[in-house]
KOLPARO-25418 format. One record per residue (C-alpha): residue number from 1; residue in one letter; x, y, z. Coordinates in Angstrom, 1 decimal, padded with zeros to 4 digits. Example, Ala and Ser with C-alpha at 12.3 -4.5 7.8 and 13.67 -1.06 7.14 Angstrom:
<nodes>
num->1, residu->A, X->012.3, Y->-004.5, Z->007.8
num->2, residu->S, X->013.7, Y->-001.1, Z->007.1
</nodes>
This chain:
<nodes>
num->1, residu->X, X->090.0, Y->186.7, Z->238.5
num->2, residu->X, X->093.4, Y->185.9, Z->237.5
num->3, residu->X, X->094.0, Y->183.0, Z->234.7
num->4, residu->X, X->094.9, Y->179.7, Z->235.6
num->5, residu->X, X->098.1, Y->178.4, Z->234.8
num->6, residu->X, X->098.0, Y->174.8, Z->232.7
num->7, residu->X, X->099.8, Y->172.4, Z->234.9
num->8, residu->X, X->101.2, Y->169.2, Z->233.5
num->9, residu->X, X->100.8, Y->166.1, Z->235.4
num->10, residu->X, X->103.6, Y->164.8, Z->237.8
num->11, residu->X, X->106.3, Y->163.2, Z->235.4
num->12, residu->X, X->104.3, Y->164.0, Z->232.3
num->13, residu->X, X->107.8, Y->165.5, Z->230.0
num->14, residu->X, X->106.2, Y->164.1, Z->227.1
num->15, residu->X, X->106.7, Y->167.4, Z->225.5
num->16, residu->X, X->110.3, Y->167.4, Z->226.0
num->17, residu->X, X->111.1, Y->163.5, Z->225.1
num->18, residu->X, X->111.4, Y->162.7, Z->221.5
num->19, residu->X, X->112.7, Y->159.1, Z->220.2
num->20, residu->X, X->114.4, Y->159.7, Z->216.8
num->21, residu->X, X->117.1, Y->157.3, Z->214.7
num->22, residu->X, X->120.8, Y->158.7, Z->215.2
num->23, residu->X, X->124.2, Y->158.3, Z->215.0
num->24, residu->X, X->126.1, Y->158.6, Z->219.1
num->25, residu->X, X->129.7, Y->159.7, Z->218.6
num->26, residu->X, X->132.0, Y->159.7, Z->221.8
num->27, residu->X, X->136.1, Y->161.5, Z->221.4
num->28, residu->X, X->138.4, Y->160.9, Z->224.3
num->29, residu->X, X->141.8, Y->162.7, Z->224.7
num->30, residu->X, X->144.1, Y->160.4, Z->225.8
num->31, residu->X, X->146.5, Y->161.3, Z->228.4
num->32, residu->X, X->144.8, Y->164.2, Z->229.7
num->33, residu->X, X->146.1, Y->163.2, Z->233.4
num->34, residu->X, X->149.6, Y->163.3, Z->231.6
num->35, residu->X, X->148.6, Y->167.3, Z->230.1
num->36, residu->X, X->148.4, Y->168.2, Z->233.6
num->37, residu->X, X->151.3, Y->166.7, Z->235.3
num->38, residu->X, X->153.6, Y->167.9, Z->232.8
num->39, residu->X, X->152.4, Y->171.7, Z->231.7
num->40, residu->X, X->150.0, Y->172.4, Z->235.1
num->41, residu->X, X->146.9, Y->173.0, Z->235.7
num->42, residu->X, X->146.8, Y->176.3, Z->233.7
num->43, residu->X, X->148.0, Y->175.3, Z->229.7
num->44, residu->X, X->146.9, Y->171.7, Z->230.1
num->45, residu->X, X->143.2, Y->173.5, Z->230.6
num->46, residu->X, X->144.2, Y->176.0, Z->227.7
num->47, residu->X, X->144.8, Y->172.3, Z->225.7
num->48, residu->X, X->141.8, Y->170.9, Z->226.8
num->49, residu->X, X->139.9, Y->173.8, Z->225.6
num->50, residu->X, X->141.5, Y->174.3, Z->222.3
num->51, residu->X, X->141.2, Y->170.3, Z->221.8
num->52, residu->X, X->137.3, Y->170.5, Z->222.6
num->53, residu->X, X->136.8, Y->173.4, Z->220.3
num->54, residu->X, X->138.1, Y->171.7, Z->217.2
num->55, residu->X, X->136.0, Y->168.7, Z->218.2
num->56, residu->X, X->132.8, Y->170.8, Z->218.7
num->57, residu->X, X->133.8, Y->172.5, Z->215.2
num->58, residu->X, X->133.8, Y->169.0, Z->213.4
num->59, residu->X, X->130.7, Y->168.1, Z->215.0
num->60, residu->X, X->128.7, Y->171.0, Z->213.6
num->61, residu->X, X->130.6, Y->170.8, Z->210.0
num->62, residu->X, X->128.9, Y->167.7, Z->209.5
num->63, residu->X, X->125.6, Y->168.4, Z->210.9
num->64, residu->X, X->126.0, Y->167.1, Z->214.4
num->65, residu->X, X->125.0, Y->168.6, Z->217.6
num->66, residu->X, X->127.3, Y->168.6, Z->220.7
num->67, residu->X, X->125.0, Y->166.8, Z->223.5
num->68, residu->X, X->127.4, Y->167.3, Z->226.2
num->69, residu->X, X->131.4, Y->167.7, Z->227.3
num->70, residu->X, X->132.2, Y->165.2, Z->230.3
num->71, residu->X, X->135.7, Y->166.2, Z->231.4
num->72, residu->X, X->137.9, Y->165.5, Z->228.6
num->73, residu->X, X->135.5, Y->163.5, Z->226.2
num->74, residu->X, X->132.3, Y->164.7, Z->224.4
num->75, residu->X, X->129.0, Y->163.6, Z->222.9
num->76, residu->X, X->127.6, Y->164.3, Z->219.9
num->77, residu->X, X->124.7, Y->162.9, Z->217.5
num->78, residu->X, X->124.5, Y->162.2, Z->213.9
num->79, residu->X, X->121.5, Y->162.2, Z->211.8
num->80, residu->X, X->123.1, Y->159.2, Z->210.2
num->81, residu->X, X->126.5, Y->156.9, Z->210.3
num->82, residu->X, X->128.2, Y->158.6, Z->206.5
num->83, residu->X, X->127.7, Y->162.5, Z->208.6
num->84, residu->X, X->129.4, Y->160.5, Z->211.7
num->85, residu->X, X->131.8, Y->158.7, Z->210.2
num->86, residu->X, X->133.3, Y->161.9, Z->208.1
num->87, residu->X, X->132.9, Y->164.1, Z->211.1
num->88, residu->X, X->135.5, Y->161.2, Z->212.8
num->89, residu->X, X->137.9, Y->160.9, Z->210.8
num->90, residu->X, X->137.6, Y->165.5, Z->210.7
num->91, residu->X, X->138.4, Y->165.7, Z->214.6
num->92, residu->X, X->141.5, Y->163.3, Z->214.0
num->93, residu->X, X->142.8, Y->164.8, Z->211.4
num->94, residu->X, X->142.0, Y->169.1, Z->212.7
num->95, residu->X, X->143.7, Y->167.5, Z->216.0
num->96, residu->X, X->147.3, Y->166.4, Z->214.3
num->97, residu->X, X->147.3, Y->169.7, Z->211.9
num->98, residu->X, X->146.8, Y->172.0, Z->214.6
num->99, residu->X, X->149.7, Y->174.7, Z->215.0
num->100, residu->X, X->149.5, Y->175.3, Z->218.7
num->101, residu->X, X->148.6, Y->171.6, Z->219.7
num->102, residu->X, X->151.4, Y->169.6, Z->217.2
num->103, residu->X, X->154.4, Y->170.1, Z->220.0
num->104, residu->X, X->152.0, Y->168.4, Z->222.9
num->105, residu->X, X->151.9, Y->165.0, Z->220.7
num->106, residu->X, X->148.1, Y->165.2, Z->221.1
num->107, residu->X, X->146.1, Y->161.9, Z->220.4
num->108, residu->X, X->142.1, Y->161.0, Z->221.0
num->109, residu->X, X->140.0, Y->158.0, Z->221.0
num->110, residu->X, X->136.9, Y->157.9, Z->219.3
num->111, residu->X, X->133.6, Y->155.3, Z->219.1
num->112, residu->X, X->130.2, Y->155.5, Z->217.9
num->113, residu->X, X->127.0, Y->153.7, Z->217.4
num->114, residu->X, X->124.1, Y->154.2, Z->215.1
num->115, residu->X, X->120.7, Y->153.0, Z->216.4
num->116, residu->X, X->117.4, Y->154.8, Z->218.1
num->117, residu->X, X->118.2, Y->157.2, Z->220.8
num->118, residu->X, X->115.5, Y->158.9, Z->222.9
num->119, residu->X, X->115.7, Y->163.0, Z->223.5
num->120, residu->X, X->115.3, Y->164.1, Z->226.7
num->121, residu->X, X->115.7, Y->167.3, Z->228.7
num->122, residu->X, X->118.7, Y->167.9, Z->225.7
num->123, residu->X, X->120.5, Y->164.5, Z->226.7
num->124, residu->X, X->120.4, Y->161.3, Z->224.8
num->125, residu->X, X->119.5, Y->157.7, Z->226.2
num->126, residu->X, X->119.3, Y->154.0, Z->225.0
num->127, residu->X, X->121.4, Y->151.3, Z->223.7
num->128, residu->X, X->122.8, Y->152.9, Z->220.7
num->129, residu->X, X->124.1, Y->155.6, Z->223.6
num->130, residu->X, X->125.8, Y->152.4, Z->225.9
num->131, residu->X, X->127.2, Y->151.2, Z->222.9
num->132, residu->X, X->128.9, Y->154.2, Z->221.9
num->133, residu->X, X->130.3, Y->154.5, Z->225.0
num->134, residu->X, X->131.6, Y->150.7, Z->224.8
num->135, residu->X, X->133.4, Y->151.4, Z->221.5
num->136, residu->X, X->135.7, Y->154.6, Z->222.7
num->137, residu->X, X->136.5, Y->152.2, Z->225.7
num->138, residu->X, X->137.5, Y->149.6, Z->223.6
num->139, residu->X, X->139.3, Y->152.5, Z->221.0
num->140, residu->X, X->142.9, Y->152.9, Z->221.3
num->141, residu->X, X->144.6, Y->156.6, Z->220.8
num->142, residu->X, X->144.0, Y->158.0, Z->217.0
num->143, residu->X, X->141.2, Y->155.1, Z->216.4
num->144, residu->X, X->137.8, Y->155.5, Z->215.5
num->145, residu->X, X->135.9, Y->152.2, Z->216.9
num->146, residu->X, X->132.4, Y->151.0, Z->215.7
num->147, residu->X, X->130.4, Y->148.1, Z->215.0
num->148, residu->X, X->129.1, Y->146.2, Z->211.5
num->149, residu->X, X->125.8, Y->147.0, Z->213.0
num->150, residu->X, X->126.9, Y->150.7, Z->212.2
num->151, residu->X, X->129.1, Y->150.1, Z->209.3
num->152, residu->X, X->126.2, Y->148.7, Z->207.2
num->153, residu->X, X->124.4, Y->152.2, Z->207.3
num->154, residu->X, X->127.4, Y->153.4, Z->204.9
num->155, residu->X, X->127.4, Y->153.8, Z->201.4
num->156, residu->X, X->129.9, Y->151.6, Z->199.5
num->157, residu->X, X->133.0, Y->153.6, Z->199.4
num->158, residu->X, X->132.7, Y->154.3, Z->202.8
num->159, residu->X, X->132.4, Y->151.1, Z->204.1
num->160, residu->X, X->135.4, Y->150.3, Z->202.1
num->161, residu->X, X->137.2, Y->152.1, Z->204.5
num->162, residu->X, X->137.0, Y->150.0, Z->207.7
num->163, residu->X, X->138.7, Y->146.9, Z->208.7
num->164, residu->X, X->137.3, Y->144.1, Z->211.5
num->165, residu->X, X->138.7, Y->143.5, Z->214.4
num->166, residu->X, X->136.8, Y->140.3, Z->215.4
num->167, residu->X, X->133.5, Y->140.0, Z->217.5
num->168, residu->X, X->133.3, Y->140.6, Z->221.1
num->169, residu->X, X->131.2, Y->140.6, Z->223.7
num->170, residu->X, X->129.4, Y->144.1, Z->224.9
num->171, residu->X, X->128.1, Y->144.4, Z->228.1
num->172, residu->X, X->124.4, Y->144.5, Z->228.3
num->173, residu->X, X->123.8, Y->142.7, Z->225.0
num->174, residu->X, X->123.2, Y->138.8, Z->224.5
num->175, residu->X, X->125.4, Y->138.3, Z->221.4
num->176, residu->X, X->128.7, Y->139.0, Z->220.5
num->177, residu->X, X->129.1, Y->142.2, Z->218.1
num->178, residu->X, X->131.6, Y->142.4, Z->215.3
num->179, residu->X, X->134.1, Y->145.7, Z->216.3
num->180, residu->X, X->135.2, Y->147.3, Z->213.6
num->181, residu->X, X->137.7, Y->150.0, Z->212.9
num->182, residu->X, X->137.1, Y->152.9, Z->210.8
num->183, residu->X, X->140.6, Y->153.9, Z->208.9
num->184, residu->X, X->141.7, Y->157.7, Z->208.4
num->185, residu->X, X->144.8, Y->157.5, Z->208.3
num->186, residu->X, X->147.4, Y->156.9, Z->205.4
num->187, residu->X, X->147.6, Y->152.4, Z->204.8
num->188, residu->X, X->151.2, Y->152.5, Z->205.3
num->189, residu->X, X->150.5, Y->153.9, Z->208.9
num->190, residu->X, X->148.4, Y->150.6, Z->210.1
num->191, residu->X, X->149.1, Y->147.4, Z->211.2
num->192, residu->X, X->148.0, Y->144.6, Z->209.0
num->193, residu->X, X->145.3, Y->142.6, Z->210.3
num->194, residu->X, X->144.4, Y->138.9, Z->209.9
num->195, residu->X, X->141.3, Y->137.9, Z->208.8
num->196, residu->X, X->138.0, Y->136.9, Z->210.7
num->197, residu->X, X->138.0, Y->133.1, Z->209.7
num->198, residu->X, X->141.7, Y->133.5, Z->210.8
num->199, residu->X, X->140.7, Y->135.3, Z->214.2
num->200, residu->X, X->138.1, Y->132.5, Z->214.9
num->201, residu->X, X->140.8, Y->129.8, Z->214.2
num->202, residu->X, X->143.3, Y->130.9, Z->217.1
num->203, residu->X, X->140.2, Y->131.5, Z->219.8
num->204, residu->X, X->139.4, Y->127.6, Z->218.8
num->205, residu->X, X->142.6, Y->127.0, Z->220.4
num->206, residu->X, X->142.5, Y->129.0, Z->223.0
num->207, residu->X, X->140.4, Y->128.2, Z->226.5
num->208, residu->X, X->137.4, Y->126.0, Z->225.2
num->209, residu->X, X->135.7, Y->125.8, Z->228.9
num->210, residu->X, X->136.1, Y->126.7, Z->232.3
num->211, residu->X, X->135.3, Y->124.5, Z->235.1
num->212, residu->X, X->134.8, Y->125.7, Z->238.8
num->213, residu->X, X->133.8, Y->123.6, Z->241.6
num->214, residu->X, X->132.5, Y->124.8, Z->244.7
num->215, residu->X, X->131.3, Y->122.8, Z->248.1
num->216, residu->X, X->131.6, Y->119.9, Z->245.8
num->217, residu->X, X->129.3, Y->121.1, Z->243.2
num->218, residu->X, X->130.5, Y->121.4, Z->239.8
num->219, residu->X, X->129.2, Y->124.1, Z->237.5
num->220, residu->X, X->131.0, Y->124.5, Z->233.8
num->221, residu->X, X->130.7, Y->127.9, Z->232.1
num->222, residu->X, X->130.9, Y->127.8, Z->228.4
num->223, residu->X, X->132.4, Y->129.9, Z->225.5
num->224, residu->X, X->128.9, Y->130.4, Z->224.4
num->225, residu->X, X->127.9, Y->131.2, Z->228.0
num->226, residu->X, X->126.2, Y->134.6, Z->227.7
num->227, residu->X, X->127.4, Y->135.9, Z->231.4
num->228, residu->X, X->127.7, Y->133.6, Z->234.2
num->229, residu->X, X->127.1, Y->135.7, Z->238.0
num->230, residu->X, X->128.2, Y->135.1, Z->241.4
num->231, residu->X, X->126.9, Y->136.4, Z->244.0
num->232, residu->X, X->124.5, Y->136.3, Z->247.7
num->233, residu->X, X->121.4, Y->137.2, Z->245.8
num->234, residu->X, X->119.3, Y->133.5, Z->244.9
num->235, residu->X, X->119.4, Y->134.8, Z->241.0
num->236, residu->X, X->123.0, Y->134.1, Z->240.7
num->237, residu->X, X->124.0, Y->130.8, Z->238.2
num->238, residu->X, X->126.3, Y->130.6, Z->242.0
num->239, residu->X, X->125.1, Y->131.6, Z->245.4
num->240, residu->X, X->127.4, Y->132.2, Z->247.9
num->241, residu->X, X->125.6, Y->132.7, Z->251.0
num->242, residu->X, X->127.6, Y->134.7, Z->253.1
num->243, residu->X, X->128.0, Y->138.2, Z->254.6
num->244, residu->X, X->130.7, Y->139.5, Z->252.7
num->245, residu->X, X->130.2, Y->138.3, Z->249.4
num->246, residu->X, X->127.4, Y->141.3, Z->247.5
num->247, residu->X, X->124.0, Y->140.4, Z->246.3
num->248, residu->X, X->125.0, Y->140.6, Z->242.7
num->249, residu->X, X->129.3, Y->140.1, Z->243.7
num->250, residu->X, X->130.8, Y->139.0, Z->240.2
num->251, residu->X, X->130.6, Y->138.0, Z->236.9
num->252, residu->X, X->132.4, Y->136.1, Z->234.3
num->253, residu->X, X->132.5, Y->136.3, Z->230.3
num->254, residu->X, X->134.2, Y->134.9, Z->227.7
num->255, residu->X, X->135.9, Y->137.7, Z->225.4
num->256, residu->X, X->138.3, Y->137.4, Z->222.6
num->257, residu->X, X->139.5, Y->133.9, Z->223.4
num->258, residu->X, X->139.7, Y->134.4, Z->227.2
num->259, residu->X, X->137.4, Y->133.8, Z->230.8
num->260, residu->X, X->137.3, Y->137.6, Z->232.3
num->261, residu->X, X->135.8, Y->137.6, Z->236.1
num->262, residu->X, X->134.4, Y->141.2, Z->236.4
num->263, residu->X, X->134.1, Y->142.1, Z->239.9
num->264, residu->X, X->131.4, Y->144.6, Z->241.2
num->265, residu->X, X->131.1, Y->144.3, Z->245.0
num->266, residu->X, X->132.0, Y->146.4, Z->248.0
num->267, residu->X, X->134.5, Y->143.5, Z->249.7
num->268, residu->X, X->136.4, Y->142.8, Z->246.6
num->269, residu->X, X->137.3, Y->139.2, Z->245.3
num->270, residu->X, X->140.8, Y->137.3, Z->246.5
num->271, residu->X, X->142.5, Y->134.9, Z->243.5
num->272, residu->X, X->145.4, Y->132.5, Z->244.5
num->273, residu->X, X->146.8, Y->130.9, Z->241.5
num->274, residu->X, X->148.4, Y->127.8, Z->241.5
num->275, residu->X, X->151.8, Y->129.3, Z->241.1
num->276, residu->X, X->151.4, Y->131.0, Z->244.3
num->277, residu->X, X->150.5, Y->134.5, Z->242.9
num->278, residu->X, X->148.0, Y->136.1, Z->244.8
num->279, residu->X, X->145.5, Y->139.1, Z->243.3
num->280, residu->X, X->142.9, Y->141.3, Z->245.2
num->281, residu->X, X->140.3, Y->142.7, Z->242.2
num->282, residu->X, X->137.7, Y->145.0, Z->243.1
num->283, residu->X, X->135.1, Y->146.4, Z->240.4
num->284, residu->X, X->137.8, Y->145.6, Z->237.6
num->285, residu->X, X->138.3, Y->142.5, Z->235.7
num->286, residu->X, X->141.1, Y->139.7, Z->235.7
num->287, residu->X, X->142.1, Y->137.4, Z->233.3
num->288, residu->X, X->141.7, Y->133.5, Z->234.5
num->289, residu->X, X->144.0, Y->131.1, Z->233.0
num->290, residu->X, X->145.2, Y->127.5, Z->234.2
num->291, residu->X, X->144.3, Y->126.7, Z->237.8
num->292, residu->X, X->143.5, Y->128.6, Z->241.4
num->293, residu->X, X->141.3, Y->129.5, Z->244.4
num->294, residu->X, X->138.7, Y->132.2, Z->243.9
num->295, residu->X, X->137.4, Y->133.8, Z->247.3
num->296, residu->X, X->134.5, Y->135.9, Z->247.5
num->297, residu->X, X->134.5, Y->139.0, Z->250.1
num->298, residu->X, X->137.4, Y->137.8, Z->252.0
num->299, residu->X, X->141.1, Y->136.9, Z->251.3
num->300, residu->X, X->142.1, Y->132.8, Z->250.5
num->301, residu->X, X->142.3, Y->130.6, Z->253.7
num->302, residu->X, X->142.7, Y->127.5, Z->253.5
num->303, residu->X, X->139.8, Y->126.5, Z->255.8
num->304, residu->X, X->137.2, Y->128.7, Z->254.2
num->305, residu->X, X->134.3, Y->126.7, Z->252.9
num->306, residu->X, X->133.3, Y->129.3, Z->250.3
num->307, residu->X, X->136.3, Y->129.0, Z->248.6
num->308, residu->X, X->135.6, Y->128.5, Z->244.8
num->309, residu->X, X->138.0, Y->126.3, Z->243.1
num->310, residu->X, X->138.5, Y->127.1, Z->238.9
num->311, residu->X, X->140.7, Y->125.5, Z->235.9
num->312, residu->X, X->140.2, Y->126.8, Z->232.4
num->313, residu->X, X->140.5, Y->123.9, Z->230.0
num->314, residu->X, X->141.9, Y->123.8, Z->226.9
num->315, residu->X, X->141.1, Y->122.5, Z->223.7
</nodes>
């Protein structure tokens, strides 16, 4: 009689799922569309590759592990922020000394997040994962992004060497975070940045509220408004209950001093601004300021009766 084989039960990958503390590190090369439109396909891959190597090398001289390449950006983990951090500031540094990349003006973005993480299946998943990936968007070329969260895992001298940008809102998390910068590079290099009691003071007289009226209900979205959605669905803080407009349509924040409508719908979303500019957004965001016509799913018309009308008001 032949053994039996142990089976596991249907989704049982306990085995294979771990939930540990570490550090998510995300590098982006910027301008990697540029690489290929100006040497072809062929050196901008041999650029690519040479870029990721030195990358990968950094990761494992401080310990890391390299989770995954995506294109032109990979993900590593830290066992903690300091490892991270150093590894960082490594991959900018190997990328500007680099014999054969110095003549291609090479730059990369880079954010990270320390927090729990859960293994799986050699991937990584959780907040400290989205978060990551929220810093290297916000990241500029040859800046290393992060947040005081992450910062206050680093010893003294190392926390010495970051500056804050001011707090903003992440997606997917109630409050606002404080963003932070980590600096490699020589002081004379960087731009001088005002303080945080001095950030906060020219928000204050920014947009204060926004006020948007629509079938002759008024609804006022404040700055401490965590998200405020649009939408078909009845769960929206607005239904608009029409064909065209998505379940979940749109959403609007205030970040940095400004009332950002995020679309994320199939139809788009029309704007007609007082001055007569007109705007068709569709899943990106747009800055509102003064006064205009927001349209859900279909283009302005003046005898639509979904049409949403919005003024930001100041302080």
């Amino acid at each position: 009689m032949k053994a039996r084989k142990h089976m596991s039960a249907p989704g049982d990958r306990t085995t294979a799922r771990q939930q540990i503390s570490a550090t998510v590190l995300f590098a982006d090369i910027c301008g990697s569309t540029r690489l290929f439109e100006e040497y072809g396909n062929w050196q901008a891959r041999q650029i690519e590759s040479r870029i990721l190597e030195l990358l990968k090398a950094a990761t494992a001289e401080f310990g890391g592990t390299v989770i995954k390449t995506i294109g032109d950006e990979i993900m590593s983990r830290f066992p903690d922020a300091e490892r991270a951090m150093n590894a960082a500031s490594e991959m900018h540094t190997a990328i500007k000394d680099d014999s054969y990349l110095m003549e291609f003006s090479i730059s990369i973005k880079i954010g990270l997040q320390h927090g729990p993480v859960l293994v799986e299946q050699d991937d990584l998943f959780g907040d400290a994962v989205n978060v990551a990936a929220r810093m290297v968007s916000l990241a500029k070329a040859d800046q290393i992004i992060t947040t005081r969260e992450t910062v206050s895992q680093l010893p003294d001298d190392l926390e010495q060497m970051t500056r804050s940008l001011g707090r903003s809102w992440v997606r997917g998390k109630q409050d606002e975070m404080e963003i932070v910068e980590v600096l490699w590079q020589e002081p004379s290099s960087l731009t001088q940045v005002v303080s945080t009691e001095q950030q906060e003071e020219l928000r204050s007289l920014l947009v204060a509220r926004l006020i948007l009226i629509y079938r002759g209900a008024t609804f006022e979205v404040m700055p401490s408004s965590r998200m405020f959605t649009l939408g078909r669905g009845e769960k929206n803080n607005l239904v608009i209950d029409n064909d065209r407009v998505s379940r979940s349509h749109a959403d609007i924040q205030f970040r940095q001093g400004k009332f950002i409508l995020a679309d994320g719908s199939t139809n788009g979303t029309y704007l007609l601004l007082d001055n007569g500019a007109r705007f068709f957004v569709q899943r990106e965001e747009f800055t509102l300021h003064d006064r205009g016509i927001i349209c859900l799913g279909q283009a302005v018309a003046n005898n639509s009766p979904d049409l949403i009308r919005y003024e930001c008001i100041q302080a």
